[in-house]
N, C-alpha and C positions, 0 to 999 in steps of 0.2 A: 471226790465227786463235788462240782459245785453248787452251786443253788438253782443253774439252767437246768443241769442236767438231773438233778432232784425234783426239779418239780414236773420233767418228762415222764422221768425212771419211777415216783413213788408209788404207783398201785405194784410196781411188781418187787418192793423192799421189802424184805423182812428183818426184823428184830432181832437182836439174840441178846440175851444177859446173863452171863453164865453162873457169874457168883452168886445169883439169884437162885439158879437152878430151873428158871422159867422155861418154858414151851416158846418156840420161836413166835412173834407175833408176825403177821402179815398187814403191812397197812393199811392193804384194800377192805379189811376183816373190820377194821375200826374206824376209819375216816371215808367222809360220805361224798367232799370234793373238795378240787382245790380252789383258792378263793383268791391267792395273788400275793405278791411280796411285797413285806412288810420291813422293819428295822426296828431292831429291841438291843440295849445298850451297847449301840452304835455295830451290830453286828448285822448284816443282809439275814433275813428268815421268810420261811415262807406260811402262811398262814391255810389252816385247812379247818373243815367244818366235820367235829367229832360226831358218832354215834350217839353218845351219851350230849345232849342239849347242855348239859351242866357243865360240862369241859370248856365249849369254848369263847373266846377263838381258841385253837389248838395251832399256836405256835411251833415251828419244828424247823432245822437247820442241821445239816450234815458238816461233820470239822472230821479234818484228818490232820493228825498231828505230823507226819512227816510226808514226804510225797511218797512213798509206796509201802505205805504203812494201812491201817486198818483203817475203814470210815465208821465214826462213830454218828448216833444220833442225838440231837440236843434238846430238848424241852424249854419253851422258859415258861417258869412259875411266876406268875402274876403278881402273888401275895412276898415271895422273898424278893422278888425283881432278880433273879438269876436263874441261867443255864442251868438244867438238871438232865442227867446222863438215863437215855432210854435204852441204850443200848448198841452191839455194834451191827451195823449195816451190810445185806448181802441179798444180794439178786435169789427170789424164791425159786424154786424147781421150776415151778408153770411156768411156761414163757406166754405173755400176755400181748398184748397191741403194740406195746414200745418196743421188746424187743425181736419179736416176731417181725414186724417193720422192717426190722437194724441187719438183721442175718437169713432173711430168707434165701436169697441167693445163693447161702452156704449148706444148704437142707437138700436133701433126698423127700422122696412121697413112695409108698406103696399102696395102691391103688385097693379098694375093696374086690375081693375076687379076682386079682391078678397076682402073681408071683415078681415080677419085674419092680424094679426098684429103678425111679426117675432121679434127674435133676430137678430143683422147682426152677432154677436157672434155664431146662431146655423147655417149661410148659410154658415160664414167663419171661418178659420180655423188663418190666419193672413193677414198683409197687408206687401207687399213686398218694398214697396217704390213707387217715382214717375214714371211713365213711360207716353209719350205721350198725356201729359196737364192732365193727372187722376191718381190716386194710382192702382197699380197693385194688387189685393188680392186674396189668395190662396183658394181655397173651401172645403167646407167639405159636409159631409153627401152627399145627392144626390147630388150632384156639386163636390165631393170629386175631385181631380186632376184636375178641370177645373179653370184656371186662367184667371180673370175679370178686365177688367181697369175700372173703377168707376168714376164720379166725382159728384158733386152739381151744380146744376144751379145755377148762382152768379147771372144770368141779373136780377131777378127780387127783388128789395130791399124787405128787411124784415123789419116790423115793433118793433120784439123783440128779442134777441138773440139767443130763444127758440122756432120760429116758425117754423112750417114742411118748409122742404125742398125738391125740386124735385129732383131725384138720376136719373144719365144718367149712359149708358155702353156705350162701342165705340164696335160699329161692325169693327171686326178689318178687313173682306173682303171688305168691304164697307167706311171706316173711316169714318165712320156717327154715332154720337151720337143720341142715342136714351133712350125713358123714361124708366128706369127699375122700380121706383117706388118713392114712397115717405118717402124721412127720417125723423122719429121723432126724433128727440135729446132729451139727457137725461141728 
């Protein structure tokens, strides 16, 4: 992973340190936003704004040692002036804004109260980008010219990367999200 696509991908990274014996951390869980990239001895990093006021800036940088090897994450400590290892890198269960974006195309929906199992491919047409915490997507067929801010319910952890997920719309007269249905991932 590079540092573009780290600084797209990081609300939906999670941590792992095994020798630790740690509980996987989730980023979105500790950092508040991204703030922009920086360069700390002579390496590209990106700089984000921690929870805890007293962290930062909270420097951080993805290194993968071989190219299909493991992404680790990197720390740098201010006080040693060096890299310190946070642990290795892995897409969390919840799929979030980035990559709900990336694969919707590839998803099924089950509608509340129907048994029928869709394409999101035959309800939509594309997905326009982020708008208002959800991806904005274009419609087709009966929905043709009707435009849908969408998102997934993150609150409820997943126990596998592939388990259904609840899909919300925003009533945009209302600003109240509400269930449009369930997404299978593919």
């Amino acid at each position: 992973m590079d540092i573009a696509n780290f600084s797209f991908f990081w609300p939906e990274i999670i941590l792992k340190k095994d020798s630790l014996g740690q509980s996987p951390v989730r980023l979105c869980d500790i950092l508040t936003r991204y703030r922009g990239e920086v360069e700390r001895a002579g390496r590209p990093a990106l700089s984000f704004e921690h929870i805890n006021d007293n962290l930062n800036p909270f420097i951080l940088r993805p290194e993968q040692l071989t190219f299909d090897g493991p992404v680790y994450c990197r720390k740098w400590n201010e006080e040693k002036e060096a890299w310190e290892d946070l642990g290795q890198m892995f897409f969390r269960n919840e799929w979030g804004i980035c990559q709900f974006q990336m694969l919707w195309a590839n998803c099924k929906i089950i509608f509340p109260k129907e048994k029928n199992i869709r394409l999101f491919s035959d309800i939509f047409s594309q997905c326009l980008g982020e708008k208002c915490g959800g991806a904005l997507f274009m419609g087709k067929g009966e929905l043709d010219g009707e435009r849908m801010i969408l998102k997934l319910d993150e609150s409820k952890r997943l126990a596998n990367y592939f388990d259904h997920q609840t899909c919300l719309v925003l009533n945009q007269e209302t600003d109240e999200w509400k269930i449009f249905g369930t997404l299978i991932k593919k």
